[in-house]
MILO-742016 format. One line per field, with one value per residue (C-alpha): x, y, z; residue in one letter; residue number from 1. Coordinates in steps of 0.2 Angstrom, whole numbers, plus 5000, padded with zeros to 4 digits. Example, Ala and Ser with C-alpha at 12.3 -4.5 7.8 and 13.67 -1.06 7.14 Angstrom:
! residues 2
xx: c(5062_5068)
yy: c(4978_4995)
zz: c(5039_5036)
rest: c(A_S)
nr: c(1_2)
! end
This chain:
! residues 568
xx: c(5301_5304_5324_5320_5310_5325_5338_5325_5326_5344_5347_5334_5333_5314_5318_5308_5292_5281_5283_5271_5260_5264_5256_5243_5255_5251_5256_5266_5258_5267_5258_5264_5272_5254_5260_5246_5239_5250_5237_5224_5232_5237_5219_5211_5225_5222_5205_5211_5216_5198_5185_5170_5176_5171_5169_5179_5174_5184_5176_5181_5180_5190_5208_5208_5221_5208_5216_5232_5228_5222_5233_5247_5236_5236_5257_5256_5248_5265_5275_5272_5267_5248_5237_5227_5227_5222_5222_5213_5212_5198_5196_5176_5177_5161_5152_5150_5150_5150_5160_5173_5173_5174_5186_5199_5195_5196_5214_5219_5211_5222_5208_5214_5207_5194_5186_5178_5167_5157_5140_5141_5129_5143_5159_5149_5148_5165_5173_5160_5166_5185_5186_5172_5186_5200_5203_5204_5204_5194_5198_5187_5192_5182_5162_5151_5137_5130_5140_5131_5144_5131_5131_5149_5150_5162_5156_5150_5165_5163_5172_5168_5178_5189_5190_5192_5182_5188_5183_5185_5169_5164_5150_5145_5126_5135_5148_5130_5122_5139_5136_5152_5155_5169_5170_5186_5184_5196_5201_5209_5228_5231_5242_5259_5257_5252_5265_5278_5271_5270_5290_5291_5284_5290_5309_5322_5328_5314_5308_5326_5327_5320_5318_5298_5293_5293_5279_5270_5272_5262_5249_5245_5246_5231_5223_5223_5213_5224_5218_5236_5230_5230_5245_5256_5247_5251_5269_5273_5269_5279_5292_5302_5294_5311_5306_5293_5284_5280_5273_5262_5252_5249_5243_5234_5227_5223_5213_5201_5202_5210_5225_5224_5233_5220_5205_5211_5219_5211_5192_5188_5191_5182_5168_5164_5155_5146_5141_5134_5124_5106_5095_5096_5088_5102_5116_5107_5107_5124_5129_5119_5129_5147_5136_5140_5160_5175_5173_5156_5147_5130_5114_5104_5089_5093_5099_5083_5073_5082_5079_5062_5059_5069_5057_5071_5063_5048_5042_5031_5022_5023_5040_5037_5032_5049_5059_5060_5068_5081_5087_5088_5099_5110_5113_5117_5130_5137_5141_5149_5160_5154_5148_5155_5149_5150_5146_5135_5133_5118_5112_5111_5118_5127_5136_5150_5160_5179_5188_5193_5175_5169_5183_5176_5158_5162_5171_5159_5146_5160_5159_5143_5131_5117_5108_5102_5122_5125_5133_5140_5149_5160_5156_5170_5178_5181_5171_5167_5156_5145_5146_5148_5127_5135_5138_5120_5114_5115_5117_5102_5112_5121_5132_5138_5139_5150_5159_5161_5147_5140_5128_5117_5115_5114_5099_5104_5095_5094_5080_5085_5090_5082_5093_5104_5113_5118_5119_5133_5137_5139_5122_5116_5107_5097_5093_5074_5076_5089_5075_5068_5073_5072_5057_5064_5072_5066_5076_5083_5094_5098_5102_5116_5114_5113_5116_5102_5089_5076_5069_5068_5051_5057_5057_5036_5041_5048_5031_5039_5049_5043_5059_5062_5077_5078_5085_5098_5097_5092_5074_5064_5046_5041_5033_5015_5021_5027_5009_5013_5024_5009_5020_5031_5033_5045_5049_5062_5061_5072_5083_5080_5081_5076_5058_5043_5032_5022_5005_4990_4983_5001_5006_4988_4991_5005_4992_5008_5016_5025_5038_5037_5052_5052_5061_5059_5063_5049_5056_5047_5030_5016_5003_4997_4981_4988_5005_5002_5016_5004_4993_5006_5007_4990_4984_5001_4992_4975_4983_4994_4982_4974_4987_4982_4997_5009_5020_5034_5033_5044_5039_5053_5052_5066_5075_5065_5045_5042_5026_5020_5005_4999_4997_4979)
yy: c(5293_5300_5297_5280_5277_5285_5270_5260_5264_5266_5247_5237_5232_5239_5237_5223_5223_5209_5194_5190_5177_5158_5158_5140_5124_5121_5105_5109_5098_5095_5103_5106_5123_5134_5138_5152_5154_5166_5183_5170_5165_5185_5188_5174_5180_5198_5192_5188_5209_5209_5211_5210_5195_5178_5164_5162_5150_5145_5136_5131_5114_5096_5097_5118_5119_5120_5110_5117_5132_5129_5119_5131_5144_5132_5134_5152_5152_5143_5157_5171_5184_5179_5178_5163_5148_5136_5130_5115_5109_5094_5084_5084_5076_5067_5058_5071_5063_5074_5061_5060_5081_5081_5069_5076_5094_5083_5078_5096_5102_5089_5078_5060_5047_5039_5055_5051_5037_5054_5056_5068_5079_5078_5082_5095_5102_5098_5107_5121_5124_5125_5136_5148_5154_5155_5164_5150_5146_5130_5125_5113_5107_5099_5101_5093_5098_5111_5108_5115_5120_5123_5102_5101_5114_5125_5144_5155_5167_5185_5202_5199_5181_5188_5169_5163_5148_5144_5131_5123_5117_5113_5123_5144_5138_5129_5145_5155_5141_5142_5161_5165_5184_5183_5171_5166_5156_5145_5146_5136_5140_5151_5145_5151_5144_5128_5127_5131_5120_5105_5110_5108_5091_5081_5088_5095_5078_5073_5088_5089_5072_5076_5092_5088_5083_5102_5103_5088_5094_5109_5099_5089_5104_5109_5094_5098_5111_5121_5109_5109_5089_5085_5094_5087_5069_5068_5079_5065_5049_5058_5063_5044_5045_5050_5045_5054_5037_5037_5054_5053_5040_5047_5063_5047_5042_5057_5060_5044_5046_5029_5033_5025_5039_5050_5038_5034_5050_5065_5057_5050_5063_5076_5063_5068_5081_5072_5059_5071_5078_5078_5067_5060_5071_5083_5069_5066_5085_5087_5072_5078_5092_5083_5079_5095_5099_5103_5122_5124_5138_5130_5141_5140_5141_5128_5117_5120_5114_5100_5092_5097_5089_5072_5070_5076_5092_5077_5092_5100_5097_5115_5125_5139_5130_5119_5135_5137_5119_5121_5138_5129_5114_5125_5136_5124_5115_5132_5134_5117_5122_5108_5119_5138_5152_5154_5172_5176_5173_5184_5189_5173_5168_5153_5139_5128_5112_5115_5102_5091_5090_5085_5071_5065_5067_5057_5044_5040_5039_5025_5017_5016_5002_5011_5011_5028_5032_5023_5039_5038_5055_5059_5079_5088_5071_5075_5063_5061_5046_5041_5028_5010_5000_4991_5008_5013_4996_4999_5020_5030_5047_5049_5066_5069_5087_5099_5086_5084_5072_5073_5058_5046_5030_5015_5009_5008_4999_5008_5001_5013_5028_5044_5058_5061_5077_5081_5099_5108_5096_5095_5084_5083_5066_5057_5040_5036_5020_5030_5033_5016_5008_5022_5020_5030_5045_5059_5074_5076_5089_5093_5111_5122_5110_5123_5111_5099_5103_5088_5079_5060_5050_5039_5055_5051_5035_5045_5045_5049_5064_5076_5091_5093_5107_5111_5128_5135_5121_5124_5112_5123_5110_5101_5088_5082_5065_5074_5074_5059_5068_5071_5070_5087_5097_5109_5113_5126_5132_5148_5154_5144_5155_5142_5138_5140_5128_5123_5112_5118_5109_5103_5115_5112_5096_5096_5097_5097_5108_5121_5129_5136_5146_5151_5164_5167_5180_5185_5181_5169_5169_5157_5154_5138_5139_5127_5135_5144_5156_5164_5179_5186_5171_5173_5157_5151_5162_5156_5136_5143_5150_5134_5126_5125_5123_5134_5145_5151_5157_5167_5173_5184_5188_5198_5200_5213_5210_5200_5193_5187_5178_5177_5160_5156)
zz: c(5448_5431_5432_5439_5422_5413_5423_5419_5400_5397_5404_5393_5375_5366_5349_5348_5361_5353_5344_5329_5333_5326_5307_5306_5306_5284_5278_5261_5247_5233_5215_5199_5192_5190_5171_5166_5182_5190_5188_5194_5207_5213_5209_5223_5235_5235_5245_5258_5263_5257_5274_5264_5255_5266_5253_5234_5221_5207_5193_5176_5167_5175_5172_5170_5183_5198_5210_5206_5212_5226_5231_5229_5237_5252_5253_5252_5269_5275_5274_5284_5288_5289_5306_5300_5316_5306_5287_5283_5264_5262_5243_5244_5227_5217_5232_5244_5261_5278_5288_5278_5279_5296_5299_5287_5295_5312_5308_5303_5321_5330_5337_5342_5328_5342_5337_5321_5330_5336_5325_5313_5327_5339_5327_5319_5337_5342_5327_5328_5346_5338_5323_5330_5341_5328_5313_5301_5281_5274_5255_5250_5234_5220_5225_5214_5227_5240_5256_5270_5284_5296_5296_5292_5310_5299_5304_5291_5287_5290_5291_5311_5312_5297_5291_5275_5266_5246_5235_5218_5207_5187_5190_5191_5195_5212_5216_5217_5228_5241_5243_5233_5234_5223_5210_5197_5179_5175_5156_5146_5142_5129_5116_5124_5138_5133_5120_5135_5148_5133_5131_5151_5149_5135_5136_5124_5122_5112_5103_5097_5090_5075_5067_5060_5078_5083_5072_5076_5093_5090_5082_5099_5106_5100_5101_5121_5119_5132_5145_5158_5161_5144_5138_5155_5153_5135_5136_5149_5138_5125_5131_5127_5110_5098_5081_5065_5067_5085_5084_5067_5077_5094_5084_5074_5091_5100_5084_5085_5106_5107_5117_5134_5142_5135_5139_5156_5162_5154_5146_5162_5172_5161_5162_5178_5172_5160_5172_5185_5173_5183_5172_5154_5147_5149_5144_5129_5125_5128_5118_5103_5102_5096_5081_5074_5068_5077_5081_5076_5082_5085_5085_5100_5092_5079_5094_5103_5089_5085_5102_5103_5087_5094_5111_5120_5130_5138_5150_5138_5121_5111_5105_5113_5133_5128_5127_5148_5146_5135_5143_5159_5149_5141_5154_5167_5152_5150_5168_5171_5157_5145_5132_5128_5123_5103_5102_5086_5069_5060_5074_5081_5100_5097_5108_5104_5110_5117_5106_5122_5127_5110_5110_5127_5122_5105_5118_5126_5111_5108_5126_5130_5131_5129_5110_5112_5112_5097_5085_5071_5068_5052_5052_5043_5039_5020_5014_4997_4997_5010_5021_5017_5020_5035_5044_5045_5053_5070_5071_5079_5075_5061_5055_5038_5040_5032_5019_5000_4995_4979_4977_4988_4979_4991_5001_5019_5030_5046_5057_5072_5063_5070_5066_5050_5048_5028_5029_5021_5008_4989_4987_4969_4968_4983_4976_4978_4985_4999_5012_5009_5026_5039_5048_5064_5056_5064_5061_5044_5038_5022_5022_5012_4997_4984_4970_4976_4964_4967_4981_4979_4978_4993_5005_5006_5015_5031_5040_5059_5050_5064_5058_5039_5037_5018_5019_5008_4995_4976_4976_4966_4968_4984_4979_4984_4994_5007_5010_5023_5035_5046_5063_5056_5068_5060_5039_5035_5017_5021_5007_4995_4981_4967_4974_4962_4968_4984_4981_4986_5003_5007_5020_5027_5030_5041_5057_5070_5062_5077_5068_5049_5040_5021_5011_4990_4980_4971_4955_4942_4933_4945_4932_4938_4951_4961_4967_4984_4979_4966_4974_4985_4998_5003_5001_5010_5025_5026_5025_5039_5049_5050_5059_5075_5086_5075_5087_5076_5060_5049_5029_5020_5003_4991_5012_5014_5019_5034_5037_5054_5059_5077_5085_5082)
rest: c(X_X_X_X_X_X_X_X_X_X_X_X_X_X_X_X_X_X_X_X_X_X_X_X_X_X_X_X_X_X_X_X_X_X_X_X_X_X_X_X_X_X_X_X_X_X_X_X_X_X_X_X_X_X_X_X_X_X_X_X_X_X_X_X_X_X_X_X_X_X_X_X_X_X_X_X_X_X_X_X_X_X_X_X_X_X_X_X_X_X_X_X_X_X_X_X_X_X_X_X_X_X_X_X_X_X_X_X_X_X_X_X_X_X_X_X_X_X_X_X_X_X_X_X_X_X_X_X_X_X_X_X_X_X_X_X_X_X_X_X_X_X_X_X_X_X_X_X_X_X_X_X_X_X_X_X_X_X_X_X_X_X_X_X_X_X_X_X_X_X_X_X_X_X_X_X_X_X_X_X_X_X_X_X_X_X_X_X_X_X_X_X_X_X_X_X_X_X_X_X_X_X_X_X_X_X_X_X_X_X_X_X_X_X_X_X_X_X_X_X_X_X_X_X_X_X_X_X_X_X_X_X_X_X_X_X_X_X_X_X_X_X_X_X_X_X_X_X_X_X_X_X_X_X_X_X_X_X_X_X_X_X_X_X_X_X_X_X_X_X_X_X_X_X_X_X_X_X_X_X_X_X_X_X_X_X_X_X_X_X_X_X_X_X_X_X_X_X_X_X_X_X_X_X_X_X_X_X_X_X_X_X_X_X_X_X_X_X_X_X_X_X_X_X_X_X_X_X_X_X_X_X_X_X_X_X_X_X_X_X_X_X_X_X_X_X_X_X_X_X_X_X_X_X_X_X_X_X_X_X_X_X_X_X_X_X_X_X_X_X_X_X_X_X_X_X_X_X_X_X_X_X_X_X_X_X_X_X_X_X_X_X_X_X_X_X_X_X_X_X_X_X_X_X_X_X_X_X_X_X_X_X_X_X_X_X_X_X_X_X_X_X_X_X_X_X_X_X_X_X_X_X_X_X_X_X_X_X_X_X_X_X_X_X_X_X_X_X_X_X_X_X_X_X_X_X_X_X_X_X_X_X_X_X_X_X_X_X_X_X_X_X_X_X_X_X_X_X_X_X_X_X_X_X_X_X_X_X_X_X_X_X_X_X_X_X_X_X_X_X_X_X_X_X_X_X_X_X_X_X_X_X_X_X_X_X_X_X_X_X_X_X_X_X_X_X_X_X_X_X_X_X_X_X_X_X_X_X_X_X_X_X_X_X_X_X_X_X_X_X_X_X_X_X_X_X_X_X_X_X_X_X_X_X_X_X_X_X)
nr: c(1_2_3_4_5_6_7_8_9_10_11_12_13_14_15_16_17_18_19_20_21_22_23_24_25_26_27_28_29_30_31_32_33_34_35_36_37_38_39_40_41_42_43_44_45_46_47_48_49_50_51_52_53_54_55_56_57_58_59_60_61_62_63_64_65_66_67_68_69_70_71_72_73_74_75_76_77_78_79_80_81_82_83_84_85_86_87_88_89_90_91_92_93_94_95_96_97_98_99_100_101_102_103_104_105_106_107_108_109_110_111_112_113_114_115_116_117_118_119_120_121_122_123_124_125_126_127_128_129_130_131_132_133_134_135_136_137_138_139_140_141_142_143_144_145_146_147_148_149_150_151_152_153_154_155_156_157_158_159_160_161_162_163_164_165_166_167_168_169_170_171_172_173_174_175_176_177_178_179_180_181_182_183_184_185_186_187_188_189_190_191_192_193_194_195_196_197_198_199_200_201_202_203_204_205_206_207_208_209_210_211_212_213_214_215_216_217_218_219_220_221_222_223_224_225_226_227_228_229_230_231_232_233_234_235_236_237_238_239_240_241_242_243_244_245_246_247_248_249_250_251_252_253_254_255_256_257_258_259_260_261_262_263_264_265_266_267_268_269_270_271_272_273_274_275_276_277_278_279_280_281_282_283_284_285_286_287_288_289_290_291_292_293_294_295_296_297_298_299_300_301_302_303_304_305_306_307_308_309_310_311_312_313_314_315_316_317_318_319_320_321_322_323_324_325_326_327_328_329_330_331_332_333_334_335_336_337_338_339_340_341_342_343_344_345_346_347_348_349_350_351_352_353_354_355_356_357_358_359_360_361_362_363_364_365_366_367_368_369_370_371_372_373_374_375_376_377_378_379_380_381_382_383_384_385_386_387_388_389_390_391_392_393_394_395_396_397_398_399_400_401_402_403_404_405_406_407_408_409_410_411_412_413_414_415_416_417_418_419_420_421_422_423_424_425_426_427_428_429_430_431_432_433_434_435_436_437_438_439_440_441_442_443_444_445_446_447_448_449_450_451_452_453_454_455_456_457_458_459_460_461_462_463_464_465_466_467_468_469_470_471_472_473_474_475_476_477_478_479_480_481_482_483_484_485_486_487_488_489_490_491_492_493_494_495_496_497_498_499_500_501_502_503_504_505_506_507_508_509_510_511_512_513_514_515_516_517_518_519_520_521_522_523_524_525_526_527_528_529_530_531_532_533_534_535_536_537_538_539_540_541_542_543_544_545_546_547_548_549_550_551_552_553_554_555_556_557_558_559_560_561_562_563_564_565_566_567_568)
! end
């Protein structure tokens, strides 16, 4: 038997006993080169040799360069070796509709086009009955929503099946709701690659046509934020663009957002975010944050306030309740990428805009219909005048922040003005007659006006002030007719350095007052009876103690003593 084996043997050919089975029949879908993406997209890959990794989210802001990834992660799966039997990529997109899931995952299966008549029961069963007995990859790509594969009928992956589910998203929050065991962020560009992928785009033939336009080039660059839509959108529509001429005014355009390629191609699709946003009340949050300047690092607390201040936080009626809200709002912005992370400054966590989504925020304060959108936003404009009257008519938030205006002479008439940001300016004179029409306003910032020594009479008029922000400005008095600010709900007199002065029984009268900063430095004789600085701030304290809904309250004298009073 054993030399019959040996015949047996010497005739046949065993080099190769088994084939490989047949990789999944992938459709190749055409995507652009993934500039930047490359370690990402080893990163994602390297899960699938990973058993205890079932489900992968990738999530970063609309035209991050999600889709491209995935999609060339799809093609991967074309090329063997790989032991998948089937691959199916599914758009979800904004209106999540199971259907339409399960016919697309229909197709991919083979099922004849009758099928799709089945109820969404039936189908779920039907493809249910198919991928639990294969090992398969799903990538569902833009979820704006919780997909539940259970009504969908795709089976949960796990190391048993070894299948594979991916998807793409705006939103961290979401990954966690999917079950995500790995999740990726998708960054922005950094400036290399978004210079190289701009170079790609618009072509040698026109960067070379002039040798300024390099330069220009570099400038739009940057206005794209490192977003790869934007820079191949715009590198596209520039690429016939030969002249100095035709490249000072896109930069022009880009600048005031009125480009249609930038509205149409880039704007609206990051406005997806903005428009899935779960309520107004977070739209409007998000919004008031492009009041500040390009690049601002924003405090959170400051923010906070501010929309508290404004009626904006509507689920509760105290600072320290409207905290839980605010955290719930900035967090979820954060994670669907349509605010950053700003680090911090003093101590102080911060939050800032990426310059595309400020663009698009301020768009759409331009677009809508809405009134309560009506901005009007020159913040870091160098101005050195204000605003012409006719500007202030119709505007409900107006920003002047961080400019070079020295003087505030006219009387605008601003009927619907609730918010006016003047922080960071070079005020010395405010006209009395300046606060004369703004029967709204109700957050006013005039902070970081060291120069502005006096406030106007007219400031007494502003009787729905609810936020007054005087900090870091060189008012030595303030004077007794802010006696009528009875709905302040906040007053920040931190550092300012020159103040002697505070009438007896002013504080006091602020009976809705939440939130109370001051800082002085000590310095200075207080002979008359009547200033609440004289004695050590102790008859600051007992008017402050008689507030009954104070929460937060901060006291610094020469940066070193710290007095705090419990909430009575």
């Amino acid at each position: 038997m054993l030399q019959e084996i040996s015949d047996h043997k010497s005739k046949g050919a065993f080099d190769k006993v088994a084939e490989d089975p047949p990789a999944a029949s992938v459709v190749v879908r055409p995507v652009e080169q993934p500039v930047g993406l490359e370690s990402t997209i080893q990163k994602v890959w390297d899960c699938i040799g990973d058993s205890n990794v079932g489900t992968i989210g990738l999530y970063g802001l609309g035209g991050v360069g999600k889709t491209t990834l995935l999609t060339k992660l799809k093609n991967m799966f074309s090329t063997p070796p790989n032991d998948f039997k089937v691959v199916i990529w599914v758009g979800v997109s904004e209106y999540y509709d199971v259907g339409k899931i399960q016919n697309r995952i229909g197709e991919n299966i083979g099922f004849p086009r009758s099928w799709e008549n089945k109820s969404v029961e039936q189908k779920a069963r039907d493809i249910y009955g198919i991928l639990s007995n294969k090992r398969f990859v799903v990538l569902l790509d833009d979820l704006w929503e919780k997909v539940d594969l259970n009504e969908v009928g795709i089976p949960e992956p796990s190391q048993e099946n070894g299948s594979k589910l991916f998807f793409t998203t705006r939103s961290l929050r979401l990954c966690v709701n999917m079950g995500a065991q790995k999740r990726f962020t998708m960054n922005p560009l950094a400036w290399e690659k978004a210079w190289e992928l701009f170079q790609d785009k618009v072509g040698d033939e026109a960067l070379n046509s002039h040798p300024d336009i390099p330069d220009l080039a570099k400038d739009v660059v940057k206005r794209c934020g490192g977003l790869p839509l934007a820079l191949i959108t715009i590198g596209r529509a520039m690429a016939c663009k030969t002249t100095l001429g035709e490249w000072n005014y896109a930069i022009e355009m880009l600048k005031r957002c009125a480009s249609p390629q930038m509205e149409d191609e880039v704007f609206s699709l990051l406005k997806f975010s903005y428009d899935n946003l779960p309520n107004a009340t977070m739209r409007s949050c998000f919004l008031y944050c492009c009041l500040h300047p390009e690049d601002c690092c924003i405090p959170k607390k400051r923010l906070v306030e501010y929309w508290f201040c404004e009626g904006l936080l509507i689920e509760f009626d105290r600072i320290s309740e409207a905290q839980m809200q605010s955290d719930h709002i900035i967090n979820f912005l954060l994670n669907a990428c349509l605010l950053e992370n700003g680090g911090e400054i003093h101590g102080e966590e911060c939050v800032k805009m990426h310059d595309v989504i400020r663009d698009m925020a301020l768009w759409i304060t331009r677009n809508s219909e809405a009134t309560e959108n009506n901005f009007f936003v020159k913040a870091g404009a160098q101005l050195y005048e204000e605003p012409h009257v006719k500007a202030w008519e119709s505007v409900k938030r107006m920003s002047l922040m961080t400019n070079k205006i020295e003087f505030l002479k006219e009387t605008p008439k601003c009927a619907n003005l609730r918010t006016l940001f003047l922080s960071q300016n070079e005020l010395q004179v405010i006209s009395d007659g300046f606060f004369q029409f703004m029967p709204h306003l109700t957050v006013l910032d005039l902070s970081r006006n060291l120069r502005l020594r006096v406030l106007p009479e007219g400031i007494s008029l502003l009787v729905c002030l609810e936020c007054l922000d005087l900090s870091f400005t060189g008012i030595s008095e303030l004077p007794i007719g802010l006696k009528s600010l009875t709905k302040l709900k906040m007053l920040d007199l931190s550092y300012m350095h020159n103040l002697r002065k505070i009438p007896q029984h002013l504080i006091s009268s602020f009976h809705k007052l939440q939130i109370f900063r001051m800082w002085w430095s000590g310095y200075g004789d207080y002979p008359n009876e009547d200033n609440v600085l004289y004695g050590g701030n102790e008859k600051l304290i007992v008017e402050l103690k008689s507030l009954q809904r104070l929460s937060i309250i901060r006291i610094q004298k020469r940066q070193a003593l710290s007095r705090k009073i419990p909430e009575p």
